[in-house]
C-alpha positions in Angstrom: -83.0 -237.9 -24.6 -84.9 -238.5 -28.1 -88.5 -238.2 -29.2 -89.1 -241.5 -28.1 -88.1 -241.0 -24.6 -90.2 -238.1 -24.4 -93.0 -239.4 -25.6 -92.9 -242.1 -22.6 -92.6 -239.8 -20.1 -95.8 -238.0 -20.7 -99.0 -238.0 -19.0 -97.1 -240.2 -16.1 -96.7 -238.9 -12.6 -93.2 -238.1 -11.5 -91.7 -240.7 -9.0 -94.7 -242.8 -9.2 -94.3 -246.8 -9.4 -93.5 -248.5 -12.5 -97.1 -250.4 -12.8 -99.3 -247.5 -12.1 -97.3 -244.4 -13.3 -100.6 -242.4 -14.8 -102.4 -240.3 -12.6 -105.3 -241.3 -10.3 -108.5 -240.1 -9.6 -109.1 -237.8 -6.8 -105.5 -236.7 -6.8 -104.0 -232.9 -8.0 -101.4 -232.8 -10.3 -98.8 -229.6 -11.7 -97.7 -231.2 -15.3 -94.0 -230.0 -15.8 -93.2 -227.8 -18.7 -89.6 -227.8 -20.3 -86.5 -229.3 -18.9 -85.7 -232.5 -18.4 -89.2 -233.7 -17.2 -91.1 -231.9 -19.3 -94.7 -233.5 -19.8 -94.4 -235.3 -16.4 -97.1 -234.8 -13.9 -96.4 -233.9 -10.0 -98.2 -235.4 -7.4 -98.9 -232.0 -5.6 -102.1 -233.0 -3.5 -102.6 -231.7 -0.1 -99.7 -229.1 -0.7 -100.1 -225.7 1.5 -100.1 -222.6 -0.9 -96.9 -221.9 0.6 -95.3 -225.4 -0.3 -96.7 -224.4 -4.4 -95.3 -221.2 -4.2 -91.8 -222.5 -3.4 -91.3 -224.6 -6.2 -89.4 -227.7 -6.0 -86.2 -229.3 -7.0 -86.9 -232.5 -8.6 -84.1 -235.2 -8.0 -83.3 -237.2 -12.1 -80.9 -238.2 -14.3 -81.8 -236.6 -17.0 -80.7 -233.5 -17.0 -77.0 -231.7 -16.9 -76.1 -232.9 -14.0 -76.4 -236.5 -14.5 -77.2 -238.3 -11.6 -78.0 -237.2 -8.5 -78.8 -234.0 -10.4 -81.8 -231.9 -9.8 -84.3 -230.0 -12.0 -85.9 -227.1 -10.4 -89.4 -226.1 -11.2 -91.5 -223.1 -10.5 -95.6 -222.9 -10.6 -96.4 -220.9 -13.5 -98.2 -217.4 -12.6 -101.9 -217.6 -12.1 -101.2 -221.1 -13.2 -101.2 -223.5 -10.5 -101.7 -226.7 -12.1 -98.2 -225.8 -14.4 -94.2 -225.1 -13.2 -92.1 -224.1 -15.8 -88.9 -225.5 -15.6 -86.0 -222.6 -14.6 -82.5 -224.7 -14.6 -80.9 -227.9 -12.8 -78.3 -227.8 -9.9 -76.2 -230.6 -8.7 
């Protein structure tokens, strides 16, 4: 991915439809730092604490596993509105 692509991808909400990919109001939101979504927002509203505190695996093409690949993500510490990312699995 280039510059370009990365530039596109930020500020818009991770599996969200093509029209309306920026966030909306009255929604919470973890924005994804590093890895192959990096600067993408999650959709993380009415999440338990528990559900945050997994993490999640993010299905995309994008990173080294091609497609059906998954990035992994983890809420930062004392940060819950930002997961870092920490690999991809297949």
């Amino acid at each position: 991915m280039d510059r370009d692509d990365e530039q596109l991808l930020r500020g818009r909400v991770y599996g969200a439809d093509h029209d309306h990919p920026g966030p909306r109001p009255n929604r919470d939101y973890a924005e994804l730092v590093g890895g192959p979504l990096d600067g993408l927002l999650l959709d993380i509203t009415g999440w338990t604490a528990d559900e945050i505190q997994t993490g999640v695996a993010l299905m995309t093409e994008l990173g080294q596993f091609g497609a059906g690949g998954r990035a992994l993500y983890d809420p930062r510490p004392g940060e819950r509105n930002r997961w870092d990312w920490s690999g991809d699995s297949p």
